[in-house]
C-alpha positions as CSV (number, residue, x, y, z in Angstrom):
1,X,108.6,125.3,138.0
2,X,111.0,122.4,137.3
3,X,111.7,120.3,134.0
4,X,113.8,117.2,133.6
5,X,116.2,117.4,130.7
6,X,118.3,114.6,129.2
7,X,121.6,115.6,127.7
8,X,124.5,113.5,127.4
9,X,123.1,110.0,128.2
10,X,122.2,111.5,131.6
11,X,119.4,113.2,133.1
12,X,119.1,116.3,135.0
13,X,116.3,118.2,137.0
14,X,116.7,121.9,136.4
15,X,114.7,125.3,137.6
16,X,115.1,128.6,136.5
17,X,119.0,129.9,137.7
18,X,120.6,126.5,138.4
19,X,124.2,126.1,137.2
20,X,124.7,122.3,135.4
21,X,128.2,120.8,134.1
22,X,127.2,118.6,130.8
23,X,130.1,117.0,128.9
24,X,132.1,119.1,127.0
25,X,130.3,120.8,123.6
26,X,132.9,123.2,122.3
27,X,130.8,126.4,123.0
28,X,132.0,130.2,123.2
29,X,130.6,131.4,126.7
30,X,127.8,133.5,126.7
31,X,126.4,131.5,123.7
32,X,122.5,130.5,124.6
33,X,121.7,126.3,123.7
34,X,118.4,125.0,123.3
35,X,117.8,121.9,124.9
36,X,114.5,120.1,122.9
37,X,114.7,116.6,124.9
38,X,112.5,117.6,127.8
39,X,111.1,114.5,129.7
40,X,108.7,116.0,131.9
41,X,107.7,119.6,133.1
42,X,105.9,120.8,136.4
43,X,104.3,124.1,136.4
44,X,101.9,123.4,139.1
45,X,100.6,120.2,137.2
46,X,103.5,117.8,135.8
47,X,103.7,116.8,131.9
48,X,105.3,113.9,130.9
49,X,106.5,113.0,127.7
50,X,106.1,109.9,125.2
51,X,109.8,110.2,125.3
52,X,109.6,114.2,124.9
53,X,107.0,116.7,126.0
54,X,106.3,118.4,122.8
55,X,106.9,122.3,122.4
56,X,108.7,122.1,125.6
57,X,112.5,124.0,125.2
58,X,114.7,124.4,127.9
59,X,117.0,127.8,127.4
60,X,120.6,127.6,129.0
61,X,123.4,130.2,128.5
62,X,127.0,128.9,129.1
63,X,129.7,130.2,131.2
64,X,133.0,128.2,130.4
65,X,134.4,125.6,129.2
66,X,137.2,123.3,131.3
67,X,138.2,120.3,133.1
68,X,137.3,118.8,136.5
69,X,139.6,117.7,139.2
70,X,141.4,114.5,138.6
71,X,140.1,110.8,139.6
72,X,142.4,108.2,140.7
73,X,141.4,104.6,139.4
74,X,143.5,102.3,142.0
75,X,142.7,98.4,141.2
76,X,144.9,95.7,143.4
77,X,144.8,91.9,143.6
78,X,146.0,90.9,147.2
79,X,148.9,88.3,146.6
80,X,149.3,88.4,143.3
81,X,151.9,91.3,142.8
82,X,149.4,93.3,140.7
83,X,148.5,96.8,140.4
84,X,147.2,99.3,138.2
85,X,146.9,103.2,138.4
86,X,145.0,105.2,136.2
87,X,143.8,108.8,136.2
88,X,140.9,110.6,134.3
89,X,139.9,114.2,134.3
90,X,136.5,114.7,132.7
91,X,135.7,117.6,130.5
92,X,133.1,119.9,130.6
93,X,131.0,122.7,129.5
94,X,129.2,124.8,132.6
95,X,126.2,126.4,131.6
96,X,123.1,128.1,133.5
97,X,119.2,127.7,133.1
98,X,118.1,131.1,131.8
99,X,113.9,129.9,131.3
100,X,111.9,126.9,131.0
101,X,108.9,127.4,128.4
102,X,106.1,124.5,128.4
């Protein structure tokens, strides 16, 4: 069984167990979400949603809170003496799928 979630702007296929990084929600671990926008479910036949599959909830727990590894922006125009560099380090909240109900 598999469901595809939207949270953030982005979406996200998620079974039963699977450990997800969303953008940051200021969260105490162990705290359980309810995610409610569920685009489609599969359990053996697949739903879809008219945007959201209705009575569908998605059940996640989180484990921490932090920030990922830093990315380097490097931007350079060849012969003009000009250069820019920029770094960015994305914060996020890790959480894990504890049950998809249908």
């Amino acid at each position: 069984m598999y469901a595809i979630i939207k949270n953030g702007g982005k979406q996200y296929k998620v079974q039963e167990g699977d450990i997800l990084s969303f953008d940051k929600m200021s969260l105490e671990p162990k705290a359980t979400i309810e995610i409610k926008e569920v685009l489609a479910v599969n359990s053996g036949e697949l739903k879809t949603g008219t945007p959201y599959v209705e009575g569908a909830v998605v059940t996640a727990e989180v484990i921490n809170e932090g920030r990922d590894k830093k990315v380097v922006i490097f931007k350079k125009r060849r012969r003009k003496d000009s250069k820019v560099k920029r770094g960015f380090r994305r914060d996020f909240t890790r959480v894990r799928i504890i049950k998809i109900a249908a």
